[in-house]
C-alpha positions as CSV (number, residue, x, y, z in Angstrom):
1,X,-0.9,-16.8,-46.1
2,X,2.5,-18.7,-45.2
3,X,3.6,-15.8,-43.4
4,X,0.0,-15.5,-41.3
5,X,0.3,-19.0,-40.4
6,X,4.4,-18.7,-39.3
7,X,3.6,-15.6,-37.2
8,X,0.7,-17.8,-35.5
9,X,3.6,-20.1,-35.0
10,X,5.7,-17.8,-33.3
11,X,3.0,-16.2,-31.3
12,X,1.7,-19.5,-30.0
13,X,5.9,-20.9,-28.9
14,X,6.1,-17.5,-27.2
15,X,3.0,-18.4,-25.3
16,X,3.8,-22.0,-24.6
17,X,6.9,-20.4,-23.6
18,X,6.0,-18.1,-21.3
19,X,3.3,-20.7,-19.8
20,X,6.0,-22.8,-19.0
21,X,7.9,-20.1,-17.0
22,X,4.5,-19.2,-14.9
23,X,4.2,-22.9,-14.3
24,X,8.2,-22.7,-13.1
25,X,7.3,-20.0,-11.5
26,X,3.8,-21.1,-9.5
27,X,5.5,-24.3,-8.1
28,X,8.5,-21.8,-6.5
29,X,5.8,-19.9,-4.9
30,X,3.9,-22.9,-4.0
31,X,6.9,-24.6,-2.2
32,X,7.3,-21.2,-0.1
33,X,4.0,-21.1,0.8
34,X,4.5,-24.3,2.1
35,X,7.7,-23.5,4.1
36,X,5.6,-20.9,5.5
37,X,2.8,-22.6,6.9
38,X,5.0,-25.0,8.4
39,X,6.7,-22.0,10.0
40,X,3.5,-20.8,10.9
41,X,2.9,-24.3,12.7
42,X,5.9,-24.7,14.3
43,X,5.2,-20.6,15.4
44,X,1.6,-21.8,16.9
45,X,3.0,-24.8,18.8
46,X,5.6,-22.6,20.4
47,X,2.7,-20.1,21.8
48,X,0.8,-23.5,23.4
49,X,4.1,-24.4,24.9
50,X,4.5,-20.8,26.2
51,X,0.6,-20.8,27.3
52,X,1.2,-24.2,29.0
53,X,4.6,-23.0,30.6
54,X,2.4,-19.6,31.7
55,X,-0.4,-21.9,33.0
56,X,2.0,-24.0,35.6
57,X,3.7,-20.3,36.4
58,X,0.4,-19.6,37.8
59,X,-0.4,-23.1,39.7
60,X,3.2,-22.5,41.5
61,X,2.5,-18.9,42.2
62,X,-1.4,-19.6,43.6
63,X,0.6,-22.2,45.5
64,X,2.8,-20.0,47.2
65,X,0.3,-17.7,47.9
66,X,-1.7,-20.5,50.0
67,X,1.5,-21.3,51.7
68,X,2.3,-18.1,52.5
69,X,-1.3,-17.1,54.0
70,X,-1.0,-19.9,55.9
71,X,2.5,-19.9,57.7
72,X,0.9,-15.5,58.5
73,X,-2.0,-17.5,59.9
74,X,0.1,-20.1,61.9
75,X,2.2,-16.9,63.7
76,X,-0.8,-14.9,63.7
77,X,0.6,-11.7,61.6
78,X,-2.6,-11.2,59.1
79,X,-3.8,-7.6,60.3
């Protein structure tokens, strides 16, 4: 019966064991996950930059579009 109960033992230090290197092993994985979102932030807030940049891209353009419709209005060249 000794034996039963010292092979228990074992078994159950081999699973505290290995519980304790999946809990090692979950907070690794859980501080990379976290690096990762924060990429994946910093990632999303680049593209609104870029969408914003695009946007004013577009303003200037439309802006020099007016300006050149009118200066082919003021010397008469529209066909």
């Amino acid at each position: 019966m000794e034996n039963v109960e010292n092979l228990i033992i074992e078994h159950l230090r081999a699973i505290r064991a290995d519980v304790s290197s999946i809990k090692d092993d979950m907070r690794d994985v859980k501080n990379r996950m976290a690096v990762l979102e924060a990429a994946i932030g910093g990632i999303k807030r680049d593209q609104g930059d870029i969408y914003t940049e695009n946007a004013g891209h577009h303003v200037r353009y439309d802006r020099v579009i007016d300006r050149i419709e009118r200066i082919e209005r003021r010397l008469e060249l529209q066909g």
